[in-house]
Backbone as ProteinMPNN parsed JSONL, in Angstrom:
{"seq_chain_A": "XXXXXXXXXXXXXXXXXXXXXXXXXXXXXXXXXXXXXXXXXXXXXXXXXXXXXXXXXXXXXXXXXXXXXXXXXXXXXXXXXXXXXXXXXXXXXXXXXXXXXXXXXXXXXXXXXXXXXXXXXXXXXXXXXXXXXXXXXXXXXXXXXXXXXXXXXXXXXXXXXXXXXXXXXXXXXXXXXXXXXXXXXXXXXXX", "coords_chain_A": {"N_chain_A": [[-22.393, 13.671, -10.259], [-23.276, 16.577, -11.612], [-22.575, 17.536, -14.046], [-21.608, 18.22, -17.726], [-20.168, 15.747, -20.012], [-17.199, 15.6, -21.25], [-16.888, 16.254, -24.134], [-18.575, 15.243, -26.878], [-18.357, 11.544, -26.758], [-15.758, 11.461, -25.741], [-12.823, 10.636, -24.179], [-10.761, 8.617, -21.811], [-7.969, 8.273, -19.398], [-7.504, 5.372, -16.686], [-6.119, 5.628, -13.937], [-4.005, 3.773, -11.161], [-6.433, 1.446, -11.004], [-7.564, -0.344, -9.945], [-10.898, -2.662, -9.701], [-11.79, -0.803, -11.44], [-13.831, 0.775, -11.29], [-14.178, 3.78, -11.912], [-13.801, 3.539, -14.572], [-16.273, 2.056, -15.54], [-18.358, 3.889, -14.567], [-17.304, 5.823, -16.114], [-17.536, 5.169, -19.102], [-20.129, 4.689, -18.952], [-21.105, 7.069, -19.512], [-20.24, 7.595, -21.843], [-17.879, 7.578, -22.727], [-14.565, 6.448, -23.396], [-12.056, 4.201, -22.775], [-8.768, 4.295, -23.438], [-6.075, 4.032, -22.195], [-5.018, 2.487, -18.85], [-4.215, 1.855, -15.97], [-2.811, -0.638, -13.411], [-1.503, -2.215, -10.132], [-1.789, -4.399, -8.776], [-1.616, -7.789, -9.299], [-3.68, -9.34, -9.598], [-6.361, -7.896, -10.186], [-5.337, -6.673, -12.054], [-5.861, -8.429, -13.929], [-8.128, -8.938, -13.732], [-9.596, -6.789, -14.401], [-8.385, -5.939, -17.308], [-9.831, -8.469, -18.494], [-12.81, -8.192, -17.741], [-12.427, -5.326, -19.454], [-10.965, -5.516, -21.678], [-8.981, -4.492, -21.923], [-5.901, -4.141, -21.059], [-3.873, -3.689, -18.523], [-1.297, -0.989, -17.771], [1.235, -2.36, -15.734], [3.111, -1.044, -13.151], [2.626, 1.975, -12.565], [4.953, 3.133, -11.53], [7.224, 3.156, -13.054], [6.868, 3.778, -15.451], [8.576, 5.773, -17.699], [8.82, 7.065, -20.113], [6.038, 9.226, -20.732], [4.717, 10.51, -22.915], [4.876, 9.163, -24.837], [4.035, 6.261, -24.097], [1.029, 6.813, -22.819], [-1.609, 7.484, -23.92], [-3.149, 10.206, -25.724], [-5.389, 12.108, -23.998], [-8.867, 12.937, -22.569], [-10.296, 13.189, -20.35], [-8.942, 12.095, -17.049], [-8.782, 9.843, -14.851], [-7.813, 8.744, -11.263], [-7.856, 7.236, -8.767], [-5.664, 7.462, -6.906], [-2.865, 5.878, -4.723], [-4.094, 5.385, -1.062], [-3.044, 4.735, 1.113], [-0.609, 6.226, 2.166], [-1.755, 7.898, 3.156], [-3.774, 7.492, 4.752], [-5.773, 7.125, 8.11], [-5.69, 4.588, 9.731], [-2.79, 3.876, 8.68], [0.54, 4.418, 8.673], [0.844, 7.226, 7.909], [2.578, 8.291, 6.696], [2.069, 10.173, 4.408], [3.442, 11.943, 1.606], [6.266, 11.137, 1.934], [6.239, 8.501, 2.286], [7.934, 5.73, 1.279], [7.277, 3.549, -0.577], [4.162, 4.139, -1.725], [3.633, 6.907, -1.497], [4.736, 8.61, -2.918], [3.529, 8.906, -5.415], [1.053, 10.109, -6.5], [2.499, 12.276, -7.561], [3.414, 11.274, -9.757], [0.782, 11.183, -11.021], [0.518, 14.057, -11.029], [2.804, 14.293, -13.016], [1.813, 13.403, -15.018], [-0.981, 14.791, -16.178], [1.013, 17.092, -16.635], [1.982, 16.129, -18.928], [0.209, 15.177, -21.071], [-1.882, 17.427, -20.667], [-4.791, 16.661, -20.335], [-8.131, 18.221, -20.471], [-9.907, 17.444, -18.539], [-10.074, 15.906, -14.718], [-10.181, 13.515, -12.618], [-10.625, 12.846, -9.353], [-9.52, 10.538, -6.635], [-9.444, 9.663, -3.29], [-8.834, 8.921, 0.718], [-10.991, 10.574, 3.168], [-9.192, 11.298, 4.955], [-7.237, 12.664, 3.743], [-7.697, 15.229, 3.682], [-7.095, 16.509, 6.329], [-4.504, 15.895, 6.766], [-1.183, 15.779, 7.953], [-1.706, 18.188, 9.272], [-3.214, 19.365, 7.531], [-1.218, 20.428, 5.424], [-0.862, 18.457, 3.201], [-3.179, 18.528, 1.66], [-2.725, 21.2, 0.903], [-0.771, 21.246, -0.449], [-1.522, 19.46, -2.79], [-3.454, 20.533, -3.703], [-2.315, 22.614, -4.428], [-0.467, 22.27, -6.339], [-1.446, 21.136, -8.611], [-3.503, 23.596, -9.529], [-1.306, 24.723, -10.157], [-0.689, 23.746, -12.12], [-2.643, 24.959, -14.3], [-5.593, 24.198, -13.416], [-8.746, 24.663, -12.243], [-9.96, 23.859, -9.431], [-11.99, 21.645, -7.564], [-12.771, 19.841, -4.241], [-14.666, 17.673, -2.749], [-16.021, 15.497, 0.334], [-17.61, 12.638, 0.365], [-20.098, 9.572, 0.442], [-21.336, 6.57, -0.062], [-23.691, 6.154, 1.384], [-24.927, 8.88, 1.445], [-26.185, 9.163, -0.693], [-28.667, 7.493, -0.36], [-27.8, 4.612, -0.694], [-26.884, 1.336, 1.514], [-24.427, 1.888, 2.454], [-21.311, 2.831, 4.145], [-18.725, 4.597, 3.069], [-16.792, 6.79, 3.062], [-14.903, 9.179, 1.073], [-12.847, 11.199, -0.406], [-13.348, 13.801, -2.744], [-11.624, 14.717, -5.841], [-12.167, 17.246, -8.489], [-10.97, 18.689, -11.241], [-10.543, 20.77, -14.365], [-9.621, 22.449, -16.953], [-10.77, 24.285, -18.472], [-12.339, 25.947, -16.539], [-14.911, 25.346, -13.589], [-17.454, 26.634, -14.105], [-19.795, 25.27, -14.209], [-20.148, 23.542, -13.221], [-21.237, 20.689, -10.669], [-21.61, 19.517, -7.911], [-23.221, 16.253, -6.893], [-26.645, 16.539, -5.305], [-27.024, 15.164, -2.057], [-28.926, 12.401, -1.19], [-31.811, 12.234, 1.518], [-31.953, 9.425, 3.776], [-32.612, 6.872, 5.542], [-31.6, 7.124, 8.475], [-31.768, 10.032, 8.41], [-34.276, 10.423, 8.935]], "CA_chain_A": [[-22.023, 15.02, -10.577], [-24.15, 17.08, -12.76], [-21.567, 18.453, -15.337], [-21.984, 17.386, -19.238], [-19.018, 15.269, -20.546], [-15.981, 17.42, -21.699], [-17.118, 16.128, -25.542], [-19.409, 13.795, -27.533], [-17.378, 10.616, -27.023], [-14.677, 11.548, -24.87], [-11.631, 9.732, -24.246], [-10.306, 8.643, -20.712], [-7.603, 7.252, -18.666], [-8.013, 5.132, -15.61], [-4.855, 5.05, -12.887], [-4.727, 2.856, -9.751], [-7.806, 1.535, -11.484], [-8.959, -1.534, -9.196], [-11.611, -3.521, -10.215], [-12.85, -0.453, -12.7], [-15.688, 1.726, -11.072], [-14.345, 4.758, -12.811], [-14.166, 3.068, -16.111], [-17.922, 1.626, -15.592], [-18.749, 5.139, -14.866], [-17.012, 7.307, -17.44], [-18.077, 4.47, -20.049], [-21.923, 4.653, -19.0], [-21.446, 8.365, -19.998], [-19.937, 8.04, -23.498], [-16.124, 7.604, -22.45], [-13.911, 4.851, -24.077], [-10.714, 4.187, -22.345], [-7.754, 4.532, -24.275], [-5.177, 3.245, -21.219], [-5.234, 1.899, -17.681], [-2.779, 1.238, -14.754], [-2.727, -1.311, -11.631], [-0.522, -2.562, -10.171], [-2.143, -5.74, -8.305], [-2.124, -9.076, -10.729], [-5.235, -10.291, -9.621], [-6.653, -7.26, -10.023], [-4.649, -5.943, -13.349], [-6.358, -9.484, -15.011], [-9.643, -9.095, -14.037], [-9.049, -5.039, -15.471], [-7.942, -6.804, -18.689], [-11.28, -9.798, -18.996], [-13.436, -7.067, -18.103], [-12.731, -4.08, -20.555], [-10.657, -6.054, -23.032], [-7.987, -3.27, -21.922], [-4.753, -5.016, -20.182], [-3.676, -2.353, -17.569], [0.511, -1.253, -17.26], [1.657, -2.397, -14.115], [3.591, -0.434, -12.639], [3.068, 3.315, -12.63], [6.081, 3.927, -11.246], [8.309, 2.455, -13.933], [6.539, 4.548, -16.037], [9.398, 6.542, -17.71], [8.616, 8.389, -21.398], [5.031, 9.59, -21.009], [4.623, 11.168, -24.171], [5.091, 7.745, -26.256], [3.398, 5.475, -23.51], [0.187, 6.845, -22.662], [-2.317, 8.044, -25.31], [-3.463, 11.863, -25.181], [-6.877, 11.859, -23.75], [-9.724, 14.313, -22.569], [-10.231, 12.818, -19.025], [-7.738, 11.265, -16.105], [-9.349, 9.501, -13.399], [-7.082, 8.463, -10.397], [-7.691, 6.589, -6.993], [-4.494, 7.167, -6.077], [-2.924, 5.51, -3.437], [-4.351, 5.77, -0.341], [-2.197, 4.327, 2.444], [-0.176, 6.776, 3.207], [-2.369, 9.235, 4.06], [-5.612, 6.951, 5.981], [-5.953, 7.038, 9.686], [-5.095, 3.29, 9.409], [-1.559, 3.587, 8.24], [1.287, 5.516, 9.327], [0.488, 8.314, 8.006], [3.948, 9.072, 5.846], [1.974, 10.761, 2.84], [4.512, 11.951, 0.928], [7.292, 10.262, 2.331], [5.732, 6.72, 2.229], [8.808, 5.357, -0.012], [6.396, 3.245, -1.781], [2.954, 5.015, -2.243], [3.65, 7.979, -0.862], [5.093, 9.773, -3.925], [2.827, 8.039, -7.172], [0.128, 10.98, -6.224], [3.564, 13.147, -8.289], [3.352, 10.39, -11.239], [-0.943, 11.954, -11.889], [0.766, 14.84, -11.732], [3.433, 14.484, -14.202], [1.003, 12.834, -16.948], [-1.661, 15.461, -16.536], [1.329, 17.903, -17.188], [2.455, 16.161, -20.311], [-0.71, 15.053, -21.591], [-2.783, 18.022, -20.63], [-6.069, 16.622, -20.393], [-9.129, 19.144, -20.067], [-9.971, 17.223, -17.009], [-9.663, 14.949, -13.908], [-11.061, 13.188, -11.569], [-9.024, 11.722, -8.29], [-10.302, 9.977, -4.865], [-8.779, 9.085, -2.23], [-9.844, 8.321, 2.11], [-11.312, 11.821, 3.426], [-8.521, 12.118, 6.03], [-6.14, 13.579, 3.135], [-8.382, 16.584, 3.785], [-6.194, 16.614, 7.527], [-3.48, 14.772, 6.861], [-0.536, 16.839, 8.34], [-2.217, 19.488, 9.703], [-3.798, 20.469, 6.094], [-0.292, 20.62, 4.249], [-1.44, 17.656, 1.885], [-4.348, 18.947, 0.828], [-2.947, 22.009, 0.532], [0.244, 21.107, -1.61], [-1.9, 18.916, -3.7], [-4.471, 21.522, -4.878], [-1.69, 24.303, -5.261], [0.386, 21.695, -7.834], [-3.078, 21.181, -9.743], [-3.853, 25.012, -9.465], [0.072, 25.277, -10.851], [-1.251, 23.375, -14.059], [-3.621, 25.333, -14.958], [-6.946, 23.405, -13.296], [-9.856, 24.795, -11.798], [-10.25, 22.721, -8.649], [-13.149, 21.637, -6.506], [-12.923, 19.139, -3.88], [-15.884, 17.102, -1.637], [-16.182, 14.364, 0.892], [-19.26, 12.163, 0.22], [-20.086, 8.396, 1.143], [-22.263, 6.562, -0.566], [-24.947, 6.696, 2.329], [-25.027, 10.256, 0.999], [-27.274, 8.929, -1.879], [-29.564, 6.195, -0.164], [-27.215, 3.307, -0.49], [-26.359, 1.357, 2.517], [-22.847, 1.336, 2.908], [-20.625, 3.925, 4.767], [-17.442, 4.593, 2.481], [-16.677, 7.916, 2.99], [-13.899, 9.346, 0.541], [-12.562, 12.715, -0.979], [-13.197, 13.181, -4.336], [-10.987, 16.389, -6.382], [-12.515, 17.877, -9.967], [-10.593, 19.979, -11.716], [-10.787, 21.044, -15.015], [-8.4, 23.432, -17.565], [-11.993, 25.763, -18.608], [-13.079, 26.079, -15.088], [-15.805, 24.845, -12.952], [-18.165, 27.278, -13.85], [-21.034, 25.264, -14.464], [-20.233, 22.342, -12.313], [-22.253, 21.015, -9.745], [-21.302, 18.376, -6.836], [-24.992, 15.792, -6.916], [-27.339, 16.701, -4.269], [-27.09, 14.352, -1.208], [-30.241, 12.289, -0.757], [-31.807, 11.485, 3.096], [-31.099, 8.223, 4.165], [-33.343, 6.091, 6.719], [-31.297, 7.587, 9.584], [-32.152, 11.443, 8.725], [-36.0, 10.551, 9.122]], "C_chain_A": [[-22.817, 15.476, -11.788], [-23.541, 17.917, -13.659], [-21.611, 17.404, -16.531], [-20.253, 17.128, -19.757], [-17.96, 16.352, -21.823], [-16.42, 17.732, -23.514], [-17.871, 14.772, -25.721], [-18.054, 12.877, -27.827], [-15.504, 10.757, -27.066], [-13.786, 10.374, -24.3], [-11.752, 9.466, -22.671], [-9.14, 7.544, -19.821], [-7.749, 6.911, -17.397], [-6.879, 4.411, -14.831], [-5.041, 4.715, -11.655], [-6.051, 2.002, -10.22], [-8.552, 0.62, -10.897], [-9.628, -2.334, -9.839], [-12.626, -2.331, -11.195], [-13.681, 0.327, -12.545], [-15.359, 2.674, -11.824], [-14.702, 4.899, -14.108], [-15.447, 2.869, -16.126], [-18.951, 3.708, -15.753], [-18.997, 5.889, -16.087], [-17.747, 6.609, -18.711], [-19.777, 4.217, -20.237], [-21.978, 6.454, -19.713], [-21.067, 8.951, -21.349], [-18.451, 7.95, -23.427], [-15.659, 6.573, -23.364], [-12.24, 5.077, -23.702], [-9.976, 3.842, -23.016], [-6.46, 4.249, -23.143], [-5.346, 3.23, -19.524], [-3.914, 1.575, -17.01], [-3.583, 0.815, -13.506], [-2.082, -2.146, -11.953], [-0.548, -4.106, -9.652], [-2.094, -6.888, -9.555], [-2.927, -9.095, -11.032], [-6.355, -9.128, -10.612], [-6.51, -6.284, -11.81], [-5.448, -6.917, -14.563], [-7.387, -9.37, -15.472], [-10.017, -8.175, -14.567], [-9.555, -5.641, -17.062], [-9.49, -7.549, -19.523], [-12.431, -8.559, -19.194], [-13.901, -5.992, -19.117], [-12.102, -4.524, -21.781], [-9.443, -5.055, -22.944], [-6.766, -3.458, -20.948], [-4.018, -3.261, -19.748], [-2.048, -2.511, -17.724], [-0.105, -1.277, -16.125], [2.5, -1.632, -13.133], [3.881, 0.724, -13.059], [4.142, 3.873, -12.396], [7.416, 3.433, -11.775], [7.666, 3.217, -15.278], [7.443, 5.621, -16.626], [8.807, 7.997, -18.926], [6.43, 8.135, -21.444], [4.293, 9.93, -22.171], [4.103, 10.386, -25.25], [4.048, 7.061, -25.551], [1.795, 5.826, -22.999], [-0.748, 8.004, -23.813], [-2.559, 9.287, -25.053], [-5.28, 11.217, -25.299], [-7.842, 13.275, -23.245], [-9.848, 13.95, -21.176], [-8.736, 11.596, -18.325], [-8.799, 11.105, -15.328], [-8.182, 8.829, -12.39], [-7.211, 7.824, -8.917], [-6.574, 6.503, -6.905], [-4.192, 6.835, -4.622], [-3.257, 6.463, -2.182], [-3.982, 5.765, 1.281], [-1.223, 5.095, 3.608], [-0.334, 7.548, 3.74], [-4.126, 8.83, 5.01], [-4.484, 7.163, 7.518], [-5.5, 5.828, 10.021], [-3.479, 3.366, 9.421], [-0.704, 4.616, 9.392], [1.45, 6.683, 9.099], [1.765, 9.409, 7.354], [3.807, 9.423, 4.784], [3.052, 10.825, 2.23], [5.447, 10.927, 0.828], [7.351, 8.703, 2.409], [6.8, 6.673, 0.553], [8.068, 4.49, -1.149], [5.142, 3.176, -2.48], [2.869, 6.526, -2.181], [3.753, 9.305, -2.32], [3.929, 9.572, -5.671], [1.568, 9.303, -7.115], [1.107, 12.258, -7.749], [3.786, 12.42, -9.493], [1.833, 11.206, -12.026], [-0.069, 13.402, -12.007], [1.465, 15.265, -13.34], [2.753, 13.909, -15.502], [0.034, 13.738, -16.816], [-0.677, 16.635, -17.14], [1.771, 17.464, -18.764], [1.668, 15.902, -20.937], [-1.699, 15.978, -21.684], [-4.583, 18.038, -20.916], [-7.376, 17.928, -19.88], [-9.285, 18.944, -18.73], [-9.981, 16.23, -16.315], [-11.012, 14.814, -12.946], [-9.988, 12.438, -10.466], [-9.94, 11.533, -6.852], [-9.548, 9.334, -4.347], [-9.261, 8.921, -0.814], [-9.682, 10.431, 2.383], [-9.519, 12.314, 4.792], [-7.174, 12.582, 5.315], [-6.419, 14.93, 3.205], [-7.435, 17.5, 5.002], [-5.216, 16.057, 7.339], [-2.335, 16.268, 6.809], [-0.705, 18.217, 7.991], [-2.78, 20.199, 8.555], [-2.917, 20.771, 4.888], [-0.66, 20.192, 2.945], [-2.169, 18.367, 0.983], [-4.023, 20.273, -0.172], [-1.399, 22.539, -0.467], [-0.164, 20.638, -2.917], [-2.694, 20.121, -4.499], [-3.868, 22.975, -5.097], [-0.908, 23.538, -6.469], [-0.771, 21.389, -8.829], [-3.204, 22.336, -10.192], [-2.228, 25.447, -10.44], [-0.236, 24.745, -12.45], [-2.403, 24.091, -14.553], [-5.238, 24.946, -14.874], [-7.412, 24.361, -12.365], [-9.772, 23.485, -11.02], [-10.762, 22.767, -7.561], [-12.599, 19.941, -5.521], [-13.877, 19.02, -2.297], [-15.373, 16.07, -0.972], [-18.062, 13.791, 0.193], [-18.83, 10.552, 0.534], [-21.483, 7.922, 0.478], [-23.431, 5.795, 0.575], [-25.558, 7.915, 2.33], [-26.401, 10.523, -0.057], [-27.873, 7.662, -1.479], [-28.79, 4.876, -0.516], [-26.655, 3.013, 0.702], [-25.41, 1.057, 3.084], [-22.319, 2.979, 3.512], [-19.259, 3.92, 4.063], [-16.901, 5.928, 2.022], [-14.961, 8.261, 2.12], [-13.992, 10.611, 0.035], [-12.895, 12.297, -2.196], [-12.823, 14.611, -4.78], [-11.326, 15.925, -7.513], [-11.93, 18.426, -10.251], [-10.69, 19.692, -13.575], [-9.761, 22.647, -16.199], [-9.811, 24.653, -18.021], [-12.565, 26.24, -17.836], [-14.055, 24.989, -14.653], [-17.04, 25.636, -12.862], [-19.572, 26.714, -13.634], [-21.36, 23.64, -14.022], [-20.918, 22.261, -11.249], [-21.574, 19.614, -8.784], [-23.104, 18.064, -6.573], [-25.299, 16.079, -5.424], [-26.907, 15.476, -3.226], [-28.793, 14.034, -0.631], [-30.619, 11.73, 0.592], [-31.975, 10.172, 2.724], [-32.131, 7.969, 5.524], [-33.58, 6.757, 8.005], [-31.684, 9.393, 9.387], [-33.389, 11.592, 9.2], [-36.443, 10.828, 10.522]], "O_chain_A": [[-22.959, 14.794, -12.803], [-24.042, 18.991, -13.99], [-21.64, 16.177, -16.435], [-19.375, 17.986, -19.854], [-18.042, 17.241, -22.672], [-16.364, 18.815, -24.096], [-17.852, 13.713, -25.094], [-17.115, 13.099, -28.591], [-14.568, 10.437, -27.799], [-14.246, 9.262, -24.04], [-12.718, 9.986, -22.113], [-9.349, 6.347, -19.623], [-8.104, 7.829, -16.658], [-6.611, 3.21, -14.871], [-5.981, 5.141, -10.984], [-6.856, 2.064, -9.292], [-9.77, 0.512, -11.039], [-9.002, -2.899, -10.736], [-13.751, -2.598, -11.616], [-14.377, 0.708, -13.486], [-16.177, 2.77, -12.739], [-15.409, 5.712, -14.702], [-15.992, 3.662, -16.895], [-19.674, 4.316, -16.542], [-19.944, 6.329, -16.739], [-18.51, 7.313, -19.372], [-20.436, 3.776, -21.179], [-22.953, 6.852, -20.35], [-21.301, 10.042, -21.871], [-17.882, 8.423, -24.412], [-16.445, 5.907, -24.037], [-11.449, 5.876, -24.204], [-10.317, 2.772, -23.521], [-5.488, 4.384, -23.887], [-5.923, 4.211, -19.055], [-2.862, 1.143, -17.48], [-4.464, 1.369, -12.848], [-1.855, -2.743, -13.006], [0.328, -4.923, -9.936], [-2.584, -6.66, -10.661], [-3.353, -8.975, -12.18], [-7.013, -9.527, -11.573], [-7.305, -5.568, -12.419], [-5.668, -6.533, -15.712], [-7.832, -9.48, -16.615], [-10.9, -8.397, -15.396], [-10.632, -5.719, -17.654], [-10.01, -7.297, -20.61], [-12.846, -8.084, -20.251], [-15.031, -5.732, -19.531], [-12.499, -4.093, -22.863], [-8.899, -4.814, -24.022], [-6.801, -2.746, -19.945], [-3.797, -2.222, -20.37], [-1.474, -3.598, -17.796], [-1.108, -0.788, -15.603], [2.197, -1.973, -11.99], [4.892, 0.961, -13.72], [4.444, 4.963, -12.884], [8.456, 3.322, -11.125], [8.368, 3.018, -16.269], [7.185, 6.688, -16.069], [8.54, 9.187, -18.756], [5.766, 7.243, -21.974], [3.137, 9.52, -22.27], [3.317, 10.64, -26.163], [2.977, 7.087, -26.156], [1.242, 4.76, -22.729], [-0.393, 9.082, -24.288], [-2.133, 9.626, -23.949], [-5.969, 10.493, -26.017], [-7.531, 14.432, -23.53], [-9.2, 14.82, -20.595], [-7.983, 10.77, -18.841], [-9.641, 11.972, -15.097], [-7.439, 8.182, -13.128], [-6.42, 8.162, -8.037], [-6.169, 5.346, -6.794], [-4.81, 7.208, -3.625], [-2.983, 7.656, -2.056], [-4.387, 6.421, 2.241], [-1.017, 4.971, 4.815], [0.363, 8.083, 4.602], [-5.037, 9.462, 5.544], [-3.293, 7.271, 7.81], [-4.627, 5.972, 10.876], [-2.953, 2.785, 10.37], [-1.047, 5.241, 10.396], [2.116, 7.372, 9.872], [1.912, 10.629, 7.424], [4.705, 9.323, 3.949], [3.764, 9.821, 2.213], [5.515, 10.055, -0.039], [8.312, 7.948, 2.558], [6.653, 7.161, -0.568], [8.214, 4.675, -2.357], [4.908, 2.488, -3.473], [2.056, 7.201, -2.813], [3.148, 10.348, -2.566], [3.883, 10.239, -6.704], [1.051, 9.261, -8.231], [0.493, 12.859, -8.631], [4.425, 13.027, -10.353], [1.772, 11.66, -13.168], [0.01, 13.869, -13.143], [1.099, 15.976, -14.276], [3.121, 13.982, -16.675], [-0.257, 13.744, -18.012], [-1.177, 17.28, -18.061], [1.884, 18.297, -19.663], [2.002, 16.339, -22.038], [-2.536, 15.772, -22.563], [-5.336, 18.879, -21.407], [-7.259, 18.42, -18.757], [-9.004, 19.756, -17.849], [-9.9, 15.224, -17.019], [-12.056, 15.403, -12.665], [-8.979, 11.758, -10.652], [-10.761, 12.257, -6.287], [-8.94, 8.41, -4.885], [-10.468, 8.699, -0.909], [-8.823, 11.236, 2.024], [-9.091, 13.396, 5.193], [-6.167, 12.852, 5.969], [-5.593, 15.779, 2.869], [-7.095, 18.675, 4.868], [-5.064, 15.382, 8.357], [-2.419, 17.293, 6.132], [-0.29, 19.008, 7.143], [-2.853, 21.427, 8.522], [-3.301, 21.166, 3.787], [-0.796, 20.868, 1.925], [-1.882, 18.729, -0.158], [-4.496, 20.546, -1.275], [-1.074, 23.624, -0.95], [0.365, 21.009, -3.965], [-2.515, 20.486, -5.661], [-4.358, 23.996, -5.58], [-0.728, 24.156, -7.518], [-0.546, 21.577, -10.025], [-3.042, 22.394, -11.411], [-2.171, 26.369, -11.254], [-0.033, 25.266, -13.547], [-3.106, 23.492, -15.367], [-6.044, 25.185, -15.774], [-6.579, 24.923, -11.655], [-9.595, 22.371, -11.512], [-10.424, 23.51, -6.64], [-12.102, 19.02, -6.168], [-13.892, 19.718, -1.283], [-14.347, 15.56, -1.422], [-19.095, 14.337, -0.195], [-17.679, 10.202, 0.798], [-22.502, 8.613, 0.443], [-23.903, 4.713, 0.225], [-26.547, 8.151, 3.023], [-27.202, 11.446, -0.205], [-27.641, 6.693, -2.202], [-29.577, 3.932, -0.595], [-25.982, 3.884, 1.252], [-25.29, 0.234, 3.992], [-22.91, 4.036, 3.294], [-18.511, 3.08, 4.564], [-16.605, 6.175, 0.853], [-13.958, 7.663, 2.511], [-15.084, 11.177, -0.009], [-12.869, 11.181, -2.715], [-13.42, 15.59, -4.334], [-11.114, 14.769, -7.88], [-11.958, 19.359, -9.448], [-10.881, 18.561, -14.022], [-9.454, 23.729, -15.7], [-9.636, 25.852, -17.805], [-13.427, 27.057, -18.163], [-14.075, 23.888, -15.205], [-17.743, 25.536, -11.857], [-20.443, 27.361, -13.053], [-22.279, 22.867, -14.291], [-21.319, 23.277, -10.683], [-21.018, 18.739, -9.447], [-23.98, 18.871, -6.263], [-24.494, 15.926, -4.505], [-26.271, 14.639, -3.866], [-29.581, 14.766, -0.033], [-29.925, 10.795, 0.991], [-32.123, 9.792, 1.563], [-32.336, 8.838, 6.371], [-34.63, 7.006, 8.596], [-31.876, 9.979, 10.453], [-33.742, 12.609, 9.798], [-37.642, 10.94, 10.78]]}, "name": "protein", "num_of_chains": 1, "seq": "XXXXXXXXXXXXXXXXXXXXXXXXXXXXXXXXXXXXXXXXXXXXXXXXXXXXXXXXXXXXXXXXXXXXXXXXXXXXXXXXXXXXXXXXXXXXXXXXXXXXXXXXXXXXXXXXXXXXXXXXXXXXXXXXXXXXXXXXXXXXXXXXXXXXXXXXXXXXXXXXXXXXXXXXXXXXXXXXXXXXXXXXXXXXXXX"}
């Protein structure tokens, strides 16, 4: 993405966080994470060895926001993705135990009010009942006050050869005026 970091040496947190790509990211661009969540062990350890930054475990035990997570300038989010792939059953919301943690990013971007976000998840939240998802998620964003863009891309999009197609939503509290989603470069198969 070709947009200049919200500030020289910008903050960021990193939820759902996996094995880290966002952190590697935001931290190649001047970031320094200030807190982390996952919920896996294995996964929460290697977090931990990695950045030196021991992840909470469980977002959704997460009660006083305010006290527990630092005020920052960026959110990044892979929120779960289970209950809205083609794979699963397909009980977004309603998935009793991923379904709702999508309403946890919300409630810490509202009490923390970060400038801005970043969130990814599998492209078929784009369809996922009949368009509701998509289109509950980016009116409760739009209700906070964000500017919000969202793409599919895959990184076969940019000459790497893997197929991992995923959504990815921007938003932002000053707009998107001067944001840019990166070009898509051909790929073997366009030739």
């Amino acid at each position: 993405m070709t947009v200049a970091a919200p500030i020289e040496g910008f903050t960021f947190i990193d939820l759902f966080a996996g094995l880290g790509g966002f952190h590697v990211a935001l931290e190649r661009l001047g970031g320094k994470a200030v807190f982390a969540a996952e919920w896996e062990p294995t996964l929460n350890a290697l977090y931990a060895d990695n950045f030196g930054l021991t992840p909470w475990r469980d977002l959704s035990k997460l009660t006083d926001i305010r006290r527990d997570v630092p005020d920052h300038d960026v959110l990044t989010a892979g929120f779960p993705c289970q209950p809205f792939s083609k794979a699963g059953e397909q009980l977004g919301f309603e998935h009793t135990l991923q379904g709702r943690l999508f309403f946890k990013v919300l409630e810490i971007l509202d009490a923390k009010r970060p400038s801005a976000f970043i969130l990814e998840n599998v492209p078929n939240i784009l369809r996922h009942d009949g368009g509701k998802t998509i289109s509950t998620i980016e009116g409760m964003l739009r209700d906070l006050s964000y500017d919000v863009r969202i793409e599919k891309f895959s990184p076969h999009d940019f000459s790497v050869p893997q197929i991992r197609e995923r959504a990815y939503f921007v938003g932002a509290q000053q707009g998107l005026d001067s944001f840019e989603w990166p070009k898509k470069k051909p790929s073997a198969t366009d030739i």
